[in-house]
SELO-132852 format. One line per 5 residues: number of its first residue (from 1); their letters; for each residue x, y, z of C-alpha. Coordinates in nm, 4 decimals, decimal comma. Each point is the difference from the previous one (the first is absolute). Layout:
BEGIN
NUM) A) X Y Z | ...
END
This chain:
BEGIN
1) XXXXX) 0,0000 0,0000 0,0000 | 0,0950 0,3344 -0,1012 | -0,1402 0,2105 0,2874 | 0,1412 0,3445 -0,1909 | -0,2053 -0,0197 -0,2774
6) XXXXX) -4,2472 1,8615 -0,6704 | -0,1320 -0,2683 0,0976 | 0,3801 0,0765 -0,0931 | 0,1587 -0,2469 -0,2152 | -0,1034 -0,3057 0,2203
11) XXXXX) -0,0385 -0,3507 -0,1929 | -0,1198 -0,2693 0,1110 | 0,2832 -0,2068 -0,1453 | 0,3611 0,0192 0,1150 | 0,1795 0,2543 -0,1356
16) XXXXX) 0,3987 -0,0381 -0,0453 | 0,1185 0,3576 0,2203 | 0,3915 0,0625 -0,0433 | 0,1238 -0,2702 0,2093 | 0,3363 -0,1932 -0,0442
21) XXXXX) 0,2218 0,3432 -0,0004 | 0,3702 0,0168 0,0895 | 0,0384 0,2085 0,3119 | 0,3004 0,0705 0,1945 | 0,0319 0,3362 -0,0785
26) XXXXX) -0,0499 0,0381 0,3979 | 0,3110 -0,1563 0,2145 | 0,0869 0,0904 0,3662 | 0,2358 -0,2367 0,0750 | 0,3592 0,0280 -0,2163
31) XXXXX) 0,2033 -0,3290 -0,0748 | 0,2164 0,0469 0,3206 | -0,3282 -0,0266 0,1934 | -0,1643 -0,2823 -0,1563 | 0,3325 -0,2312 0,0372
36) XXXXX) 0,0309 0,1023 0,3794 | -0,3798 -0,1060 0,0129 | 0,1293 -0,3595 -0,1988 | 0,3032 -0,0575 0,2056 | -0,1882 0,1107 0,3460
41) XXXXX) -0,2689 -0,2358 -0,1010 | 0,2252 -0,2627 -0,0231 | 0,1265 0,0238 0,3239 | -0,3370 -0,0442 0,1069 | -0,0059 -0,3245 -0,1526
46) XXXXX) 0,2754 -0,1028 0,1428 | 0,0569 0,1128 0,3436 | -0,3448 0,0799 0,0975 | -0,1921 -0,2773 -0,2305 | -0,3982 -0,0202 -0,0149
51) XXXXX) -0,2691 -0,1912 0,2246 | -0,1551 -0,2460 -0,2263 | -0,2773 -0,1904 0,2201 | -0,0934 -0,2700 -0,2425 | 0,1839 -0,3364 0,0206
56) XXXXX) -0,0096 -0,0606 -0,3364 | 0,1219 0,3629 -0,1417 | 0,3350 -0,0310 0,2361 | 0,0316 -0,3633 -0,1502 | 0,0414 0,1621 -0,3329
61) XXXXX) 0,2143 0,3113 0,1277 | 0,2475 -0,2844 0,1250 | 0,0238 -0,2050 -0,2582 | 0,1111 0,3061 -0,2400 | 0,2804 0,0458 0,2740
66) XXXXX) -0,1706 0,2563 0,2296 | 0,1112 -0,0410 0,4034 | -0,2866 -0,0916 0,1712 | -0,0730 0,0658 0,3851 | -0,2879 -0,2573 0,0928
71) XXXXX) -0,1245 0,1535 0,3309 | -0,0056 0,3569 -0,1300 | -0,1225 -0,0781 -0,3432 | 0,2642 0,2691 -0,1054 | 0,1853 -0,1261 -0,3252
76) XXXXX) 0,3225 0,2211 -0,1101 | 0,0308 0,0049 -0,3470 | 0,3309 0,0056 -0,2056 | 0,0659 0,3281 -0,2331 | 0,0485 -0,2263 -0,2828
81) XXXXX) -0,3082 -0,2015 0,0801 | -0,2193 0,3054 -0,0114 | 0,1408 0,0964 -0,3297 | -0,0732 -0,3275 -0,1685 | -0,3538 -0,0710 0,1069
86) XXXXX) -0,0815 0,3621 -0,0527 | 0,1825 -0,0314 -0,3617 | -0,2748 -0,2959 -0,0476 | -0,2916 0,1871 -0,0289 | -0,0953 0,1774 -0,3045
91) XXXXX) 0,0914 0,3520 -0,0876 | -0,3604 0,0800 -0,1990 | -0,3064 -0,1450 0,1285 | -0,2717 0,0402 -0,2891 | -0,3704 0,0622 0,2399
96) XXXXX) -0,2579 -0,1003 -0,2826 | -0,3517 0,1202 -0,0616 | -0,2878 -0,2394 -0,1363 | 0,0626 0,1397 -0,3180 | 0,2199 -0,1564 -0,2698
101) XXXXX) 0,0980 0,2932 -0,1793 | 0,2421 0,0534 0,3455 | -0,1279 0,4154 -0,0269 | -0,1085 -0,0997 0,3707 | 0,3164 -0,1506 0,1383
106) XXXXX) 0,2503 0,1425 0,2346 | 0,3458 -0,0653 -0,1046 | 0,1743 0,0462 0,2665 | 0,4115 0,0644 0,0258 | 0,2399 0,2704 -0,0456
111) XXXXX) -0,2039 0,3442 0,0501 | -0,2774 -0,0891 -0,1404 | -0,3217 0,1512 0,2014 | -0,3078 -0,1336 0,0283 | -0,2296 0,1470 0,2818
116) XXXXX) -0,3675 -0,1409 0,1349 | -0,2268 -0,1177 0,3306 | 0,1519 -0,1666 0,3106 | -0,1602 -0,1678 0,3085 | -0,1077 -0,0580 0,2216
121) XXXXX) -0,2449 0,1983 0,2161 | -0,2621 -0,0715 0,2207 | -0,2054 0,3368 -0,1035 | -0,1918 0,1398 -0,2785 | -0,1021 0,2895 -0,0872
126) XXXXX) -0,3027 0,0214 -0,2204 | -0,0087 0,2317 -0,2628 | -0,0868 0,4359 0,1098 | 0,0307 -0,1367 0,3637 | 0,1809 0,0851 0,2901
131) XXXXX) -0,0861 -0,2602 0,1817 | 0,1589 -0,3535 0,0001 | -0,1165 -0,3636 0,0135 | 0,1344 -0,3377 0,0187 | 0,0883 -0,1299 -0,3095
136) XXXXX) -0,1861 -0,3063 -0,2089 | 0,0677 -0,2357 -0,2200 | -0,2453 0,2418 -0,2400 | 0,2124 0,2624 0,0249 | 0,3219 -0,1910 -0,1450
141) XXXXX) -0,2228 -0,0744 -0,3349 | -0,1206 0,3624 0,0147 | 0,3938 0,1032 0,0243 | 0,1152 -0,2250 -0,2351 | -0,2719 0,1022 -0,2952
146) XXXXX) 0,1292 0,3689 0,0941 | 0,3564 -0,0670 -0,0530 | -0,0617 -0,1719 -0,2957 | -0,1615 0,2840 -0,1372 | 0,2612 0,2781 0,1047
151) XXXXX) 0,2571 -0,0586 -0,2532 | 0,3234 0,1705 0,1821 | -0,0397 -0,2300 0,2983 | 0,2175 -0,2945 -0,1449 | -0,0773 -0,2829 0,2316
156) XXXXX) -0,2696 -0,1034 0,2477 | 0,1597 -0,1462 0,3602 | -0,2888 -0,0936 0,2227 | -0,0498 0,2893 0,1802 | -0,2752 -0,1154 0,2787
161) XXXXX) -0,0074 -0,3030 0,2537 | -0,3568 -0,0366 0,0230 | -0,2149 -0,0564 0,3216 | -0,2717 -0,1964 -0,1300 | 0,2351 -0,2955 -0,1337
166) XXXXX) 0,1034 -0,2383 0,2729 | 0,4085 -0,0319 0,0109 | 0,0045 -0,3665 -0,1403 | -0,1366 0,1130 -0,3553 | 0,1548 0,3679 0,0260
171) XXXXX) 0,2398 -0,0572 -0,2873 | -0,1947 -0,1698 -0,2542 | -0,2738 0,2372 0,0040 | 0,1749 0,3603 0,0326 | 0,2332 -0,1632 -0,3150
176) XXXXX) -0,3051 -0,1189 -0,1974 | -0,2001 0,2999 0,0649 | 0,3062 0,2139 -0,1442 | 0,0195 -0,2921 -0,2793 | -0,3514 0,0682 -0,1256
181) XXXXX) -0,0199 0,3501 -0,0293 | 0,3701 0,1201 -0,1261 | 0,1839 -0,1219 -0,3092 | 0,3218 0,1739 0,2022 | 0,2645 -0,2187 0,2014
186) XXXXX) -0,1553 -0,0348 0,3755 | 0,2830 -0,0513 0,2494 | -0,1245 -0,0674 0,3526 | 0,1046 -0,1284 0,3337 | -0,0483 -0,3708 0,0788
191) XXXXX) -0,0399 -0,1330 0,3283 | -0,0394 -0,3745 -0,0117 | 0,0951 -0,2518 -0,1563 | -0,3245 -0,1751 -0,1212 | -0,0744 0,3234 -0,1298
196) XXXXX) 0,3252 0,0413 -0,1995 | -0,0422 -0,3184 -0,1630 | -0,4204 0,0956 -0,0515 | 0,1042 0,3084 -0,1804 | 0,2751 -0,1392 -0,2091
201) XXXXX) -0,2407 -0,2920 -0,1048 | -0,2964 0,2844 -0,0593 | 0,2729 0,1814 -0,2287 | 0,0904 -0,3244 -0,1480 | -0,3741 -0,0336 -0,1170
206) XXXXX) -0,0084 0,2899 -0,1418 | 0,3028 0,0828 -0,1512 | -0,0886 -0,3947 -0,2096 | 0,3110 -0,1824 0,1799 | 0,2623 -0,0163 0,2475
211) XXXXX) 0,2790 0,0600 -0,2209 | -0,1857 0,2758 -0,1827 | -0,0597 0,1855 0,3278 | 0,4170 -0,0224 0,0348 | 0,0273 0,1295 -0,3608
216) XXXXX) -0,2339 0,3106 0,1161 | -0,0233 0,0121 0,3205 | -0,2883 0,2686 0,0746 | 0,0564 -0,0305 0,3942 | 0,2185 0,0499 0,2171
221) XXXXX) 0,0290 -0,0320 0,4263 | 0,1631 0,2032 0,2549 | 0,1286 -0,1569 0,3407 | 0,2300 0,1609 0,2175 | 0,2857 0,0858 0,2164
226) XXXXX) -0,0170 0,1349 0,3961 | 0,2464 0,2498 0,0685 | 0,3006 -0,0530 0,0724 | 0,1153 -0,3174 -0,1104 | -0,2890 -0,2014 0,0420
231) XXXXX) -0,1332 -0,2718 -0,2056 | -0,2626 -0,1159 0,2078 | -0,1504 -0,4015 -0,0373 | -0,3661 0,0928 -0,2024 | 0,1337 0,2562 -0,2473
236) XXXXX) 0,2915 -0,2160 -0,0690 | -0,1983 -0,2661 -0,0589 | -0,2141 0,1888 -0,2277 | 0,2750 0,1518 -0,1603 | 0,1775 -0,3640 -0,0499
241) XXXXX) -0,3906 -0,0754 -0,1723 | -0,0187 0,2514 -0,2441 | 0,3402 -0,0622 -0,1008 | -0,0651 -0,3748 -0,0607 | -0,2916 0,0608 -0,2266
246) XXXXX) 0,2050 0,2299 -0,2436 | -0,2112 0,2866 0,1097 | 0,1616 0,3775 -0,0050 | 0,0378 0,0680 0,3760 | 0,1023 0,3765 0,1897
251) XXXXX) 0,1689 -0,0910 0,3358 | -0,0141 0,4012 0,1415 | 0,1213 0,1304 0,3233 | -0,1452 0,2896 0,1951 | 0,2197 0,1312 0,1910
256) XXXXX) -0,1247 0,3364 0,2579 | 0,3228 0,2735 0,0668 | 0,0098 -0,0048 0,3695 | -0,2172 -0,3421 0,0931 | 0,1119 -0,2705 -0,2337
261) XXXXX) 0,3137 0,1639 -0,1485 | 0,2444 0,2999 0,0809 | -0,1652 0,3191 0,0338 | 0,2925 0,1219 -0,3367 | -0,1774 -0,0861 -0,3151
266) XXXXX) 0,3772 -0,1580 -0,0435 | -0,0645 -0,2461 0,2258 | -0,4029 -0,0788 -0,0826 | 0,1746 -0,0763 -0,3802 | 0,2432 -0,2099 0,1636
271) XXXXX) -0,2341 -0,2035 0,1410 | -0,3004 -0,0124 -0,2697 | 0,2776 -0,1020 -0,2121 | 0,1115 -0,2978 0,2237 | -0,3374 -0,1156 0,0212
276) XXXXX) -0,0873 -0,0120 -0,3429 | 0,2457 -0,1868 -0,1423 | -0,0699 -0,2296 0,2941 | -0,3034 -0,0529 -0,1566 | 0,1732 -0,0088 -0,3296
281) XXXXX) 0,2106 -0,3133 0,0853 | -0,2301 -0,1730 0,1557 | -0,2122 0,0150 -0,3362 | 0,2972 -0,0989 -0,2129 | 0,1344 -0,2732 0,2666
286) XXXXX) -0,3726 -0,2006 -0,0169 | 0,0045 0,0427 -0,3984 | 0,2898 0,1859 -0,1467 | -0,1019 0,2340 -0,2895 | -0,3499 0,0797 0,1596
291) XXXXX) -0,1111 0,3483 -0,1120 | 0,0549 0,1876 0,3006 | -0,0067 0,3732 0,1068 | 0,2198 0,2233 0,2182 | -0,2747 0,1874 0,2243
296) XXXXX) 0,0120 0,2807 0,1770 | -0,3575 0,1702 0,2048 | 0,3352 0,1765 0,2681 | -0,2213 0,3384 0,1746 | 0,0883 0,1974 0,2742
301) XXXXX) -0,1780 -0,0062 0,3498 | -0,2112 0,2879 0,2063 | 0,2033 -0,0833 0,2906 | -0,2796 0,2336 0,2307 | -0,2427 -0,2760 -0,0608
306) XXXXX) 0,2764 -0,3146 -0,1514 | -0,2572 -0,0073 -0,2891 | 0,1087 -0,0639 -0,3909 | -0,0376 0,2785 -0,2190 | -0,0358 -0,0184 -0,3555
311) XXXXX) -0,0337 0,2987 -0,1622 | 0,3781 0,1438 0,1069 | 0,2734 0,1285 -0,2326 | 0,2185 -0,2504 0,1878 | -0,1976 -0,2783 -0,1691
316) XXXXX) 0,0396 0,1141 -0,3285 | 0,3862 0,1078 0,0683 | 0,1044 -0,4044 0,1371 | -0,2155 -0,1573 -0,2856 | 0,1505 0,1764 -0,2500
321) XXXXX) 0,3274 -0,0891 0,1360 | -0,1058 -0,3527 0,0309 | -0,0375 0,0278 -0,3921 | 0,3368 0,0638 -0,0506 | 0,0707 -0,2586 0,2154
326) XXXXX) -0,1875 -0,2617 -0,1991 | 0,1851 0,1131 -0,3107 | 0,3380 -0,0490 0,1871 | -0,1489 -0,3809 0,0620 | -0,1475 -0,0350 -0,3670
331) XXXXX) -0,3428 -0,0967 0,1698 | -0,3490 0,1492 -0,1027 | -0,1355 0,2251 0,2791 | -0,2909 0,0469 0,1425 | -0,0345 0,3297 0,1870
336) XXXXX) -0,2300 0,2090 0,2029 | -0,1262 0,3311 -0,0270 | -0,3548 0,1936 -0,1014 | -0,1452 -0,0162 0,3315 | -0,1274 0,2443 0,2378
341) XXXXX) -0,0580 0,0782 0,3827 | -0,2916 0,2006 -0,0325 | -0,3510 -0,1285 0,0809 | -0,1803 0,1437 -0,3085 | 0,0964 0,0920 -0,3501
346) XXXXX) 0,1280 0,3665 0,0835 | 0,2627 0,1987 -0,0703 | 0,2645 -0,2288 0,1882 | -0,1335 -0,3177 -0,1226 | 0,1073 0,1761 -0,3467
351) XXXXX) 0,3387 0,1660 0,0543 | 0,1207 -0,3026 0,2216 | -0,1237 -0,2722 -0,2781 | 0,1492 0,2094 -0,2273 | 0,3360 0,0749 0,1023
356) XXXXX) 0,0918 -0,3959 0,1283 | -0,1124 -0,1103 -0,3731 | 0,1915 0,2433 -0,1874 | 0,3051 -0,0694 0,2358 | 0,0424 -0,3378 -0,0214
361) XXXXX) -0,1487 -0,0015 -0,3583 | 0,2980 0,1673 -0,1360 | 0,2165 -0,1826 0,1722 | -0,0868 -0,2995 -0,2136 | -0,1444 -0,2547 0,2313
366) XXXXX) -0,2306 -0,2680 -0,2152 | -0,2882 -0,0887 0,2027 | -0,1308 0,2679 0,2166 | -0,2798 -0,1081 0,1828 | -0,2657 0,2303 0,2324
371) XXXXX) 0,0097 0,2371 -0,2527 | -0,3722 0,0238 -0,0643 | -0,2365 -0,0203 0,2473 | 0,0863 0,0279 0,3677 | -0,0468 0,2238 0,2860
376) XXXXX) 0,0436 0,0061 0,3814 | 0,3122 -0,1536 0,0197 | -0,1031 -0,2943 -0,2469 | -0,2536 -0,0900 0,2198 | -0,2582 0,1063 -0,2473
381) XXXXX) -0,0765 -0,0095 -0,3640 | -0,2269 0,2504 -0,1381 | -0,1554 -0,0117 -0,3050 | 0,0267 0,3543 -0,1799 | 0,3431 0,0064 0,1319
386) XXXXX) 0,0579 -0,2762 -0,2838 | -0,1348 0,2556 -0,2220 | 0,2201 0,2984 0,1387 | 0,3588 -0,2297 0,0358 | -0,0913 -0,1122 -0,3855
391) XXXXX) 0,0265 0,3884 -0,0989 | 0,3369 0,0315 0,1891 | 0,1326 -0,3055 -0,0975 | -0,0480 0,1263 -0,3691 | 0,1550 0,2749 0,0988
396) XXXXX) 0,2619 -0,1557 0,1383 | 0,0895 -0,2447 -0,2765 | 0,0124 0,3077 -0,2496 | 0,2761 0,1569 0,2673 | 0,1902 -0,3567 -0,0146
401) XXXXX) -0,0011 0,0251 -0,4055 | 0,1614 0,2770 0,0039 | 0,0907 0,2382 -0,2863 | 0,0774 -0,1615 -0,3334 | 0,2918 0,2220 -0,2195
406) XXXXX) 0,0226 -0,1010 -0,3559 | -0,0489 0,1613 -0,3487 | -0,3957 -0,0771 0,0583 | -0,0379 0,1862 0,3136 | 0,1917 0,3490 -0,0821
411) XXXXX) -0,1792 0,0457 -0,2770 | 0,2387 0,2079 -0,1588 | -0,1812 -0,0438 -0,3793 | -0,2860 0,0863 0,2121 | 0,1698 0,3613 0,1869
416) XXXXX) 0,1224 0,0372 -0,3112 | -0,3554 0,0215 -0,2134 | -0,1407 0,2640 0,2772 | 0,2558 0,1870 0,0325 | -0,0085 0,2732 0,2691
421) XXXXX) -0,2990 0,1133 0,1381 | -0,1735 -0,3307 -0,1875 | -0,2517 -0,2299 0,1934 | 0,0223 -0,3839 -0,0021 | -0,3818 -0,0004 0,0679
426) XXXXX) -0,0927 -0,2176 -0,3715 | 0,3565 -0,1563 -0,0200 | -0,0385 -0,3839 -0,1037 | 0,3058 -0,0416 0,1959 | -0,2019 0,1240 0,2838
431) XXXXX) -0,3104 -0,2224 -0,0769 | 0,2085 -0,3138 -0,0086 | 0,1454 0,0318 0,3408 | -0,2825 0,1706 0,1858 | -0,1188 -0,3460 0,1546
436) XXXXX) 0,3283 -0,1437 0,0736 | 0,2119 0,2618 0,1146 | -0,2100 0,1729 0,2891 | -0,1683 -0,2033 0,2540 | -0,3656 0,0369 -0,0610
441) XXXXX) -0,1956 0,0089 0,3195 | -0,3088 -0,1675 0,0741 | -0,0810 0,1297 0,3344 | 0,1819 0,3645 0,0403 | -0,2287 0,2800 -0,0809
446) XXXXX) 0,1265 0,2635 -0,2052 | -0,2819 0,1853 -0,0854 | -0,0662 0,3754 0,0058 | -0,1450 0,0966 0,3021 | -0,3763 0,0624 -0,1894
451) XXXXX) -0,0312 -0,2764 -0,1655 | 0,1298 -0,1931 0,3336 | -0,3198 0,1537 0,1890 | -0,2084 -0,0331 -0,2635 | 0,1103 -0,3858 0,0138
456) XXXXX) -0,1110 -0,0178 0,3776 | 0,3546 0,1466 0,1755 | 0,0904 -0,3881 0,0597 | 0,3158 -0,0734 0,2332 | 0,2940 -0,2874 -0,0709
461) XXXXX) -0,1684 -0,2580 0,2223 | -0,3646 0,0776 -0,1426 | 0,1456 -0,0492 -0,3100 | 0,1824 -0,3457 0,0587 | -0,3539 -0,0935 0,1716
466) XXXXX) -0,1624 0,0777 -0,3075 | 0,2500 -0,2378 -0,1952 | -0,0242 -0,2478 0,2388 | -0,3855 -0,0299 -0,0295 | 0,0266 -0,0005 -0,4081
471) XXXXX) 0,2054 -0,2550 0,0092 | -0,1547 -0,2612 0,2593 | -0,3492 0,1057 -0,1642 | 0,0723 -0,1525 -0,3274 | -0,0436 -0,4048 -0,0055
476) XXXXX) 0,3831 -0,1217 -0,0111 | 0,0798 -0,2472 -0,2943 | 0,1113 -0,3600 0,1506 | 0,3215 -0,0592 -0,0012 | -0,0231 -0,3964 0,1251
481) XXXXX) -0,2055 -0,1607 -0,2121 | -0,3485 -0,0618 0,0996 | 0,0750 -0,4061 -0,1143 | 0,2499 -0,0164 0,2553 | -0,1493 0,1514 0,3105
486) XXXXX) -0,1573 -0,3542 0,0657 | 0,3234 -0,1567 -0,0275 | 0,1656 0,2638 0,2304 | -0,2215 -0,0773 0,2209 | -0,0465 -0,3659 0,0435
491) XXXXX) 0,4004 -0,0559 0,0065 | 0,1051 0,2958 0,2245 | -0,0878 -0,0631 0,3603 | -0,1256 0,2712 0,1925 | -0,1011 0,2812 -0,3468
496) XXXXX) -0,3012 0,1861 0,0474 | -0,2525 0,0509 -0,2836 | 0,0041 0,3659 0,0609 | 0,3417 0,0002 -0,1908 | -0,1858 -0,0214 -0,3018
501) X) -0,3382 0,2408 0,0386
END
């Protein structure tokens, strides 16, 4: 391994927004920094080592010549060990939509950005309310048909544990709710077993075969890491699952400055990236190759109260850090940003969104998920927030293009026809790059103030409400087919009907 290496322009159909975009433009660490972060993290490794619970996970750490302290759990891990497993996994992991033409997968590697939903809260807000509610397994099939419908949110990750679903048949519903309402890649957490192997079999189904699921792979699960150095005995064993099947798998960390990690964003870094590729290993030790991502959800802490806080600059400053990080490694990232503290959609629910995705955005990172969707310190999704974090995510994605110099874009023939004091108002070179060049927005108003009144003075959120309701109004088109829903059914334990309605 080579570690240095109006009803506005809603559709009902998925629409292909700029996705896929090489950032990077955006880099706070410098290459002295990210090899002290390496060689630190090494040390780690080595002289510190990581508590793996399960019996079978430190079986496989020391067979692959890790040092193993039974009564601890703690295994100490070789510098050249961690290269070579983390040199195992795959530098581009391709997320795929139901689609065949591939204009809905997620390609991830390099810079390339791709930005969308996360989970998973235990609130929703309904759409023009304040108020919030549990969440239900109706609202992940309301979700999904929204995202599906928003065309710069690029990916739909189950963004709701519902309370009416009892926890032995949580993951094949909130995945085939998301299945049969989104033609977008659903990523999710698992949190069993049984339901691992449901959901894979459910996807099997549909996608027409195992190995055709493989080829495409539409889904994708997320297990995790404590912080510090923890791989605790159920999410290794979940992670050991996924990795079995074949199935793309995120094994995050979320480390807290000042609770779980150093109160330095230095030292939360450090230790999000310890953990991770801890996770990363263990994939590639239980089935080497498995498509794995290097995650990162590292905040900071409101050490008044010791509560997580998600819509700080911090946030956005360590993730896109983590980003270059995951370039250093050659491993697709996934990244977190897009969220917000606030209770509502307001003013700081808009700045703080906004300023985590742009950060971490431009600094290239592949997968960033939250970015659509949450308030209240994740705890709750809200639906015209969807609406709102689509507009900024557009916006955001046109900032991550960046500015394109060539022949075609100075327009020199075309300064040269008007001359001084000449307008480029009828210009065919101006009609041909009207839709392409400028982000066109779909929510922003940028009316004159009289023809705003005379259109009923409507605010952002009353706005995203509006689109919210236009879009869940209209009967969705099935996505599963209607011949399989009885199959589904009868051969995955524990589905509900009301995946389907």
């Amino acid at each position: 391994m080579n570690v240095h290496t109006s009803e506005r322009r809603q559709t009902s159909k998925p629409q292909p927004g700029r996705k896929g975009i090489s950032g990077g433009q955006y880099l706070p660490l410098d290459e002295a920094d990210i090899l002290k972060l390496h060689k630190t993290s090494l040390r780690v490794f080595s002289e510190i080592g990581v508590q793996v619970n399960d019996r079978e996970a430190r079986d496989l750490f020391r067979r692959a010549g890790a040092q193993v302290d039974e009564s601890s759990g703690v295994v100490r891990i070789p510098a050249g060990m961690v290269e070579d497993l983390v040199g195992t996994a795959p530098a581009t992991v391709t997320l795929c939509g139901r689609d065949d033409s591939g204009l809905l997968d997620c390609e991830l590697g390099g810079s390339q950005v791709h930005m969308g939903t996360g989970g998973t809260a235990l609130n929703v807000q309904d759409p023009g309310e304040v108020r919030i509610r549990p969440a239900q397994l109706e609202d992940i099939t309301r979700m999904a048909t929204l995202v599906n419908a928003l065309e710069n949110i690029h990916f739909y990750m189950l963004n709701v544990y519902p309370s009416d679903v009892q926890d032995e048949a949580i993951d094949v519903n909130r995945f085939g709710a998301a299945l049969a309402r989104t033609n977008k890649h659903v990523m999710g957490g698992v949190y069993t077993i049984d339901g691992i192997r449901s959901v894979i079999r459910m996807a099997e189904l549909i996608a027409g075969s195992p190995a055709r699921l493989r080829e495409r792979p539409f889904l994708s699960m997320v297990t995790c890491v404590i912080s510090p150095f923890k791989l605790d005995e159920h999410y290794s064993r979940l992670t050991m699952e996924v990795a079995r099947q074949g199935i793309p798998v995120v094994v995050p960390s979320e480390p807290l400055c000042g609770a779980t990690a150093p109160i330095t964003l230095a030292g939360n870094i450090l230790i999000q990236n310890v953990d991770s590729l801890s996770g990363v290993m263990l994939a590639q030790l239980v089935n080497p190759g498995t498509p794995t991502l290097y995650g990162c959800i590292s905040s900071i802490t409101d050490l008044r109260e010791l509560k997580y806080l998600s819509g700080a600059v911090e946030m956005g400053l360590m993730n896109a850090a983590s980003a270059q990080l995951a370039r250093f490694y050659n491993l697709p990232y996934y990244a977190t940003a897009g969220m917000t503290d606030s209770k509502t959609n307001d003013v700081q629910a808009g700045y703080e969104s906004a300023l985590t995705s742009l950060l971490v955005a431009l600094a290239g990172a592949n997968f960033i998920h939250d970015a659509a969707g949450f308030i209240e310190f994740c705890m709750t999704a809200s639906y015209d927030k969807l609406v709102i974090d689509n507009e900024i995510i557009g916006m955001v994605m046109r900032a991550v293009e960046g500015i394109r110099v060539d022949d075609e874009t100075l327009a020199f023939e075309e300064i040269h026809k008007a001359g001084p004091g000449g307008h480029f108002v009828s210009s065919r070179h101006t009609r041909r790059h009207m839709r392409s060049e400028h982000y066109a927005p779909q929510l922003s108003d940028r009316m004159n103030r009289d023809v705003w009144e005379q259109e009923g003075a409507s605010d952002t959120v009353a706005r995203a409400t509006q689109t919210v309701k236009s879009i869940l109004d209209r009967k969705p088109a099935p996505v599963i087919p209607e011949s399989l829903h009885d199959v589904l059914l009868r051969e995955i334990p524990g589905l509900k009907p009301q995946v389907f309605r």
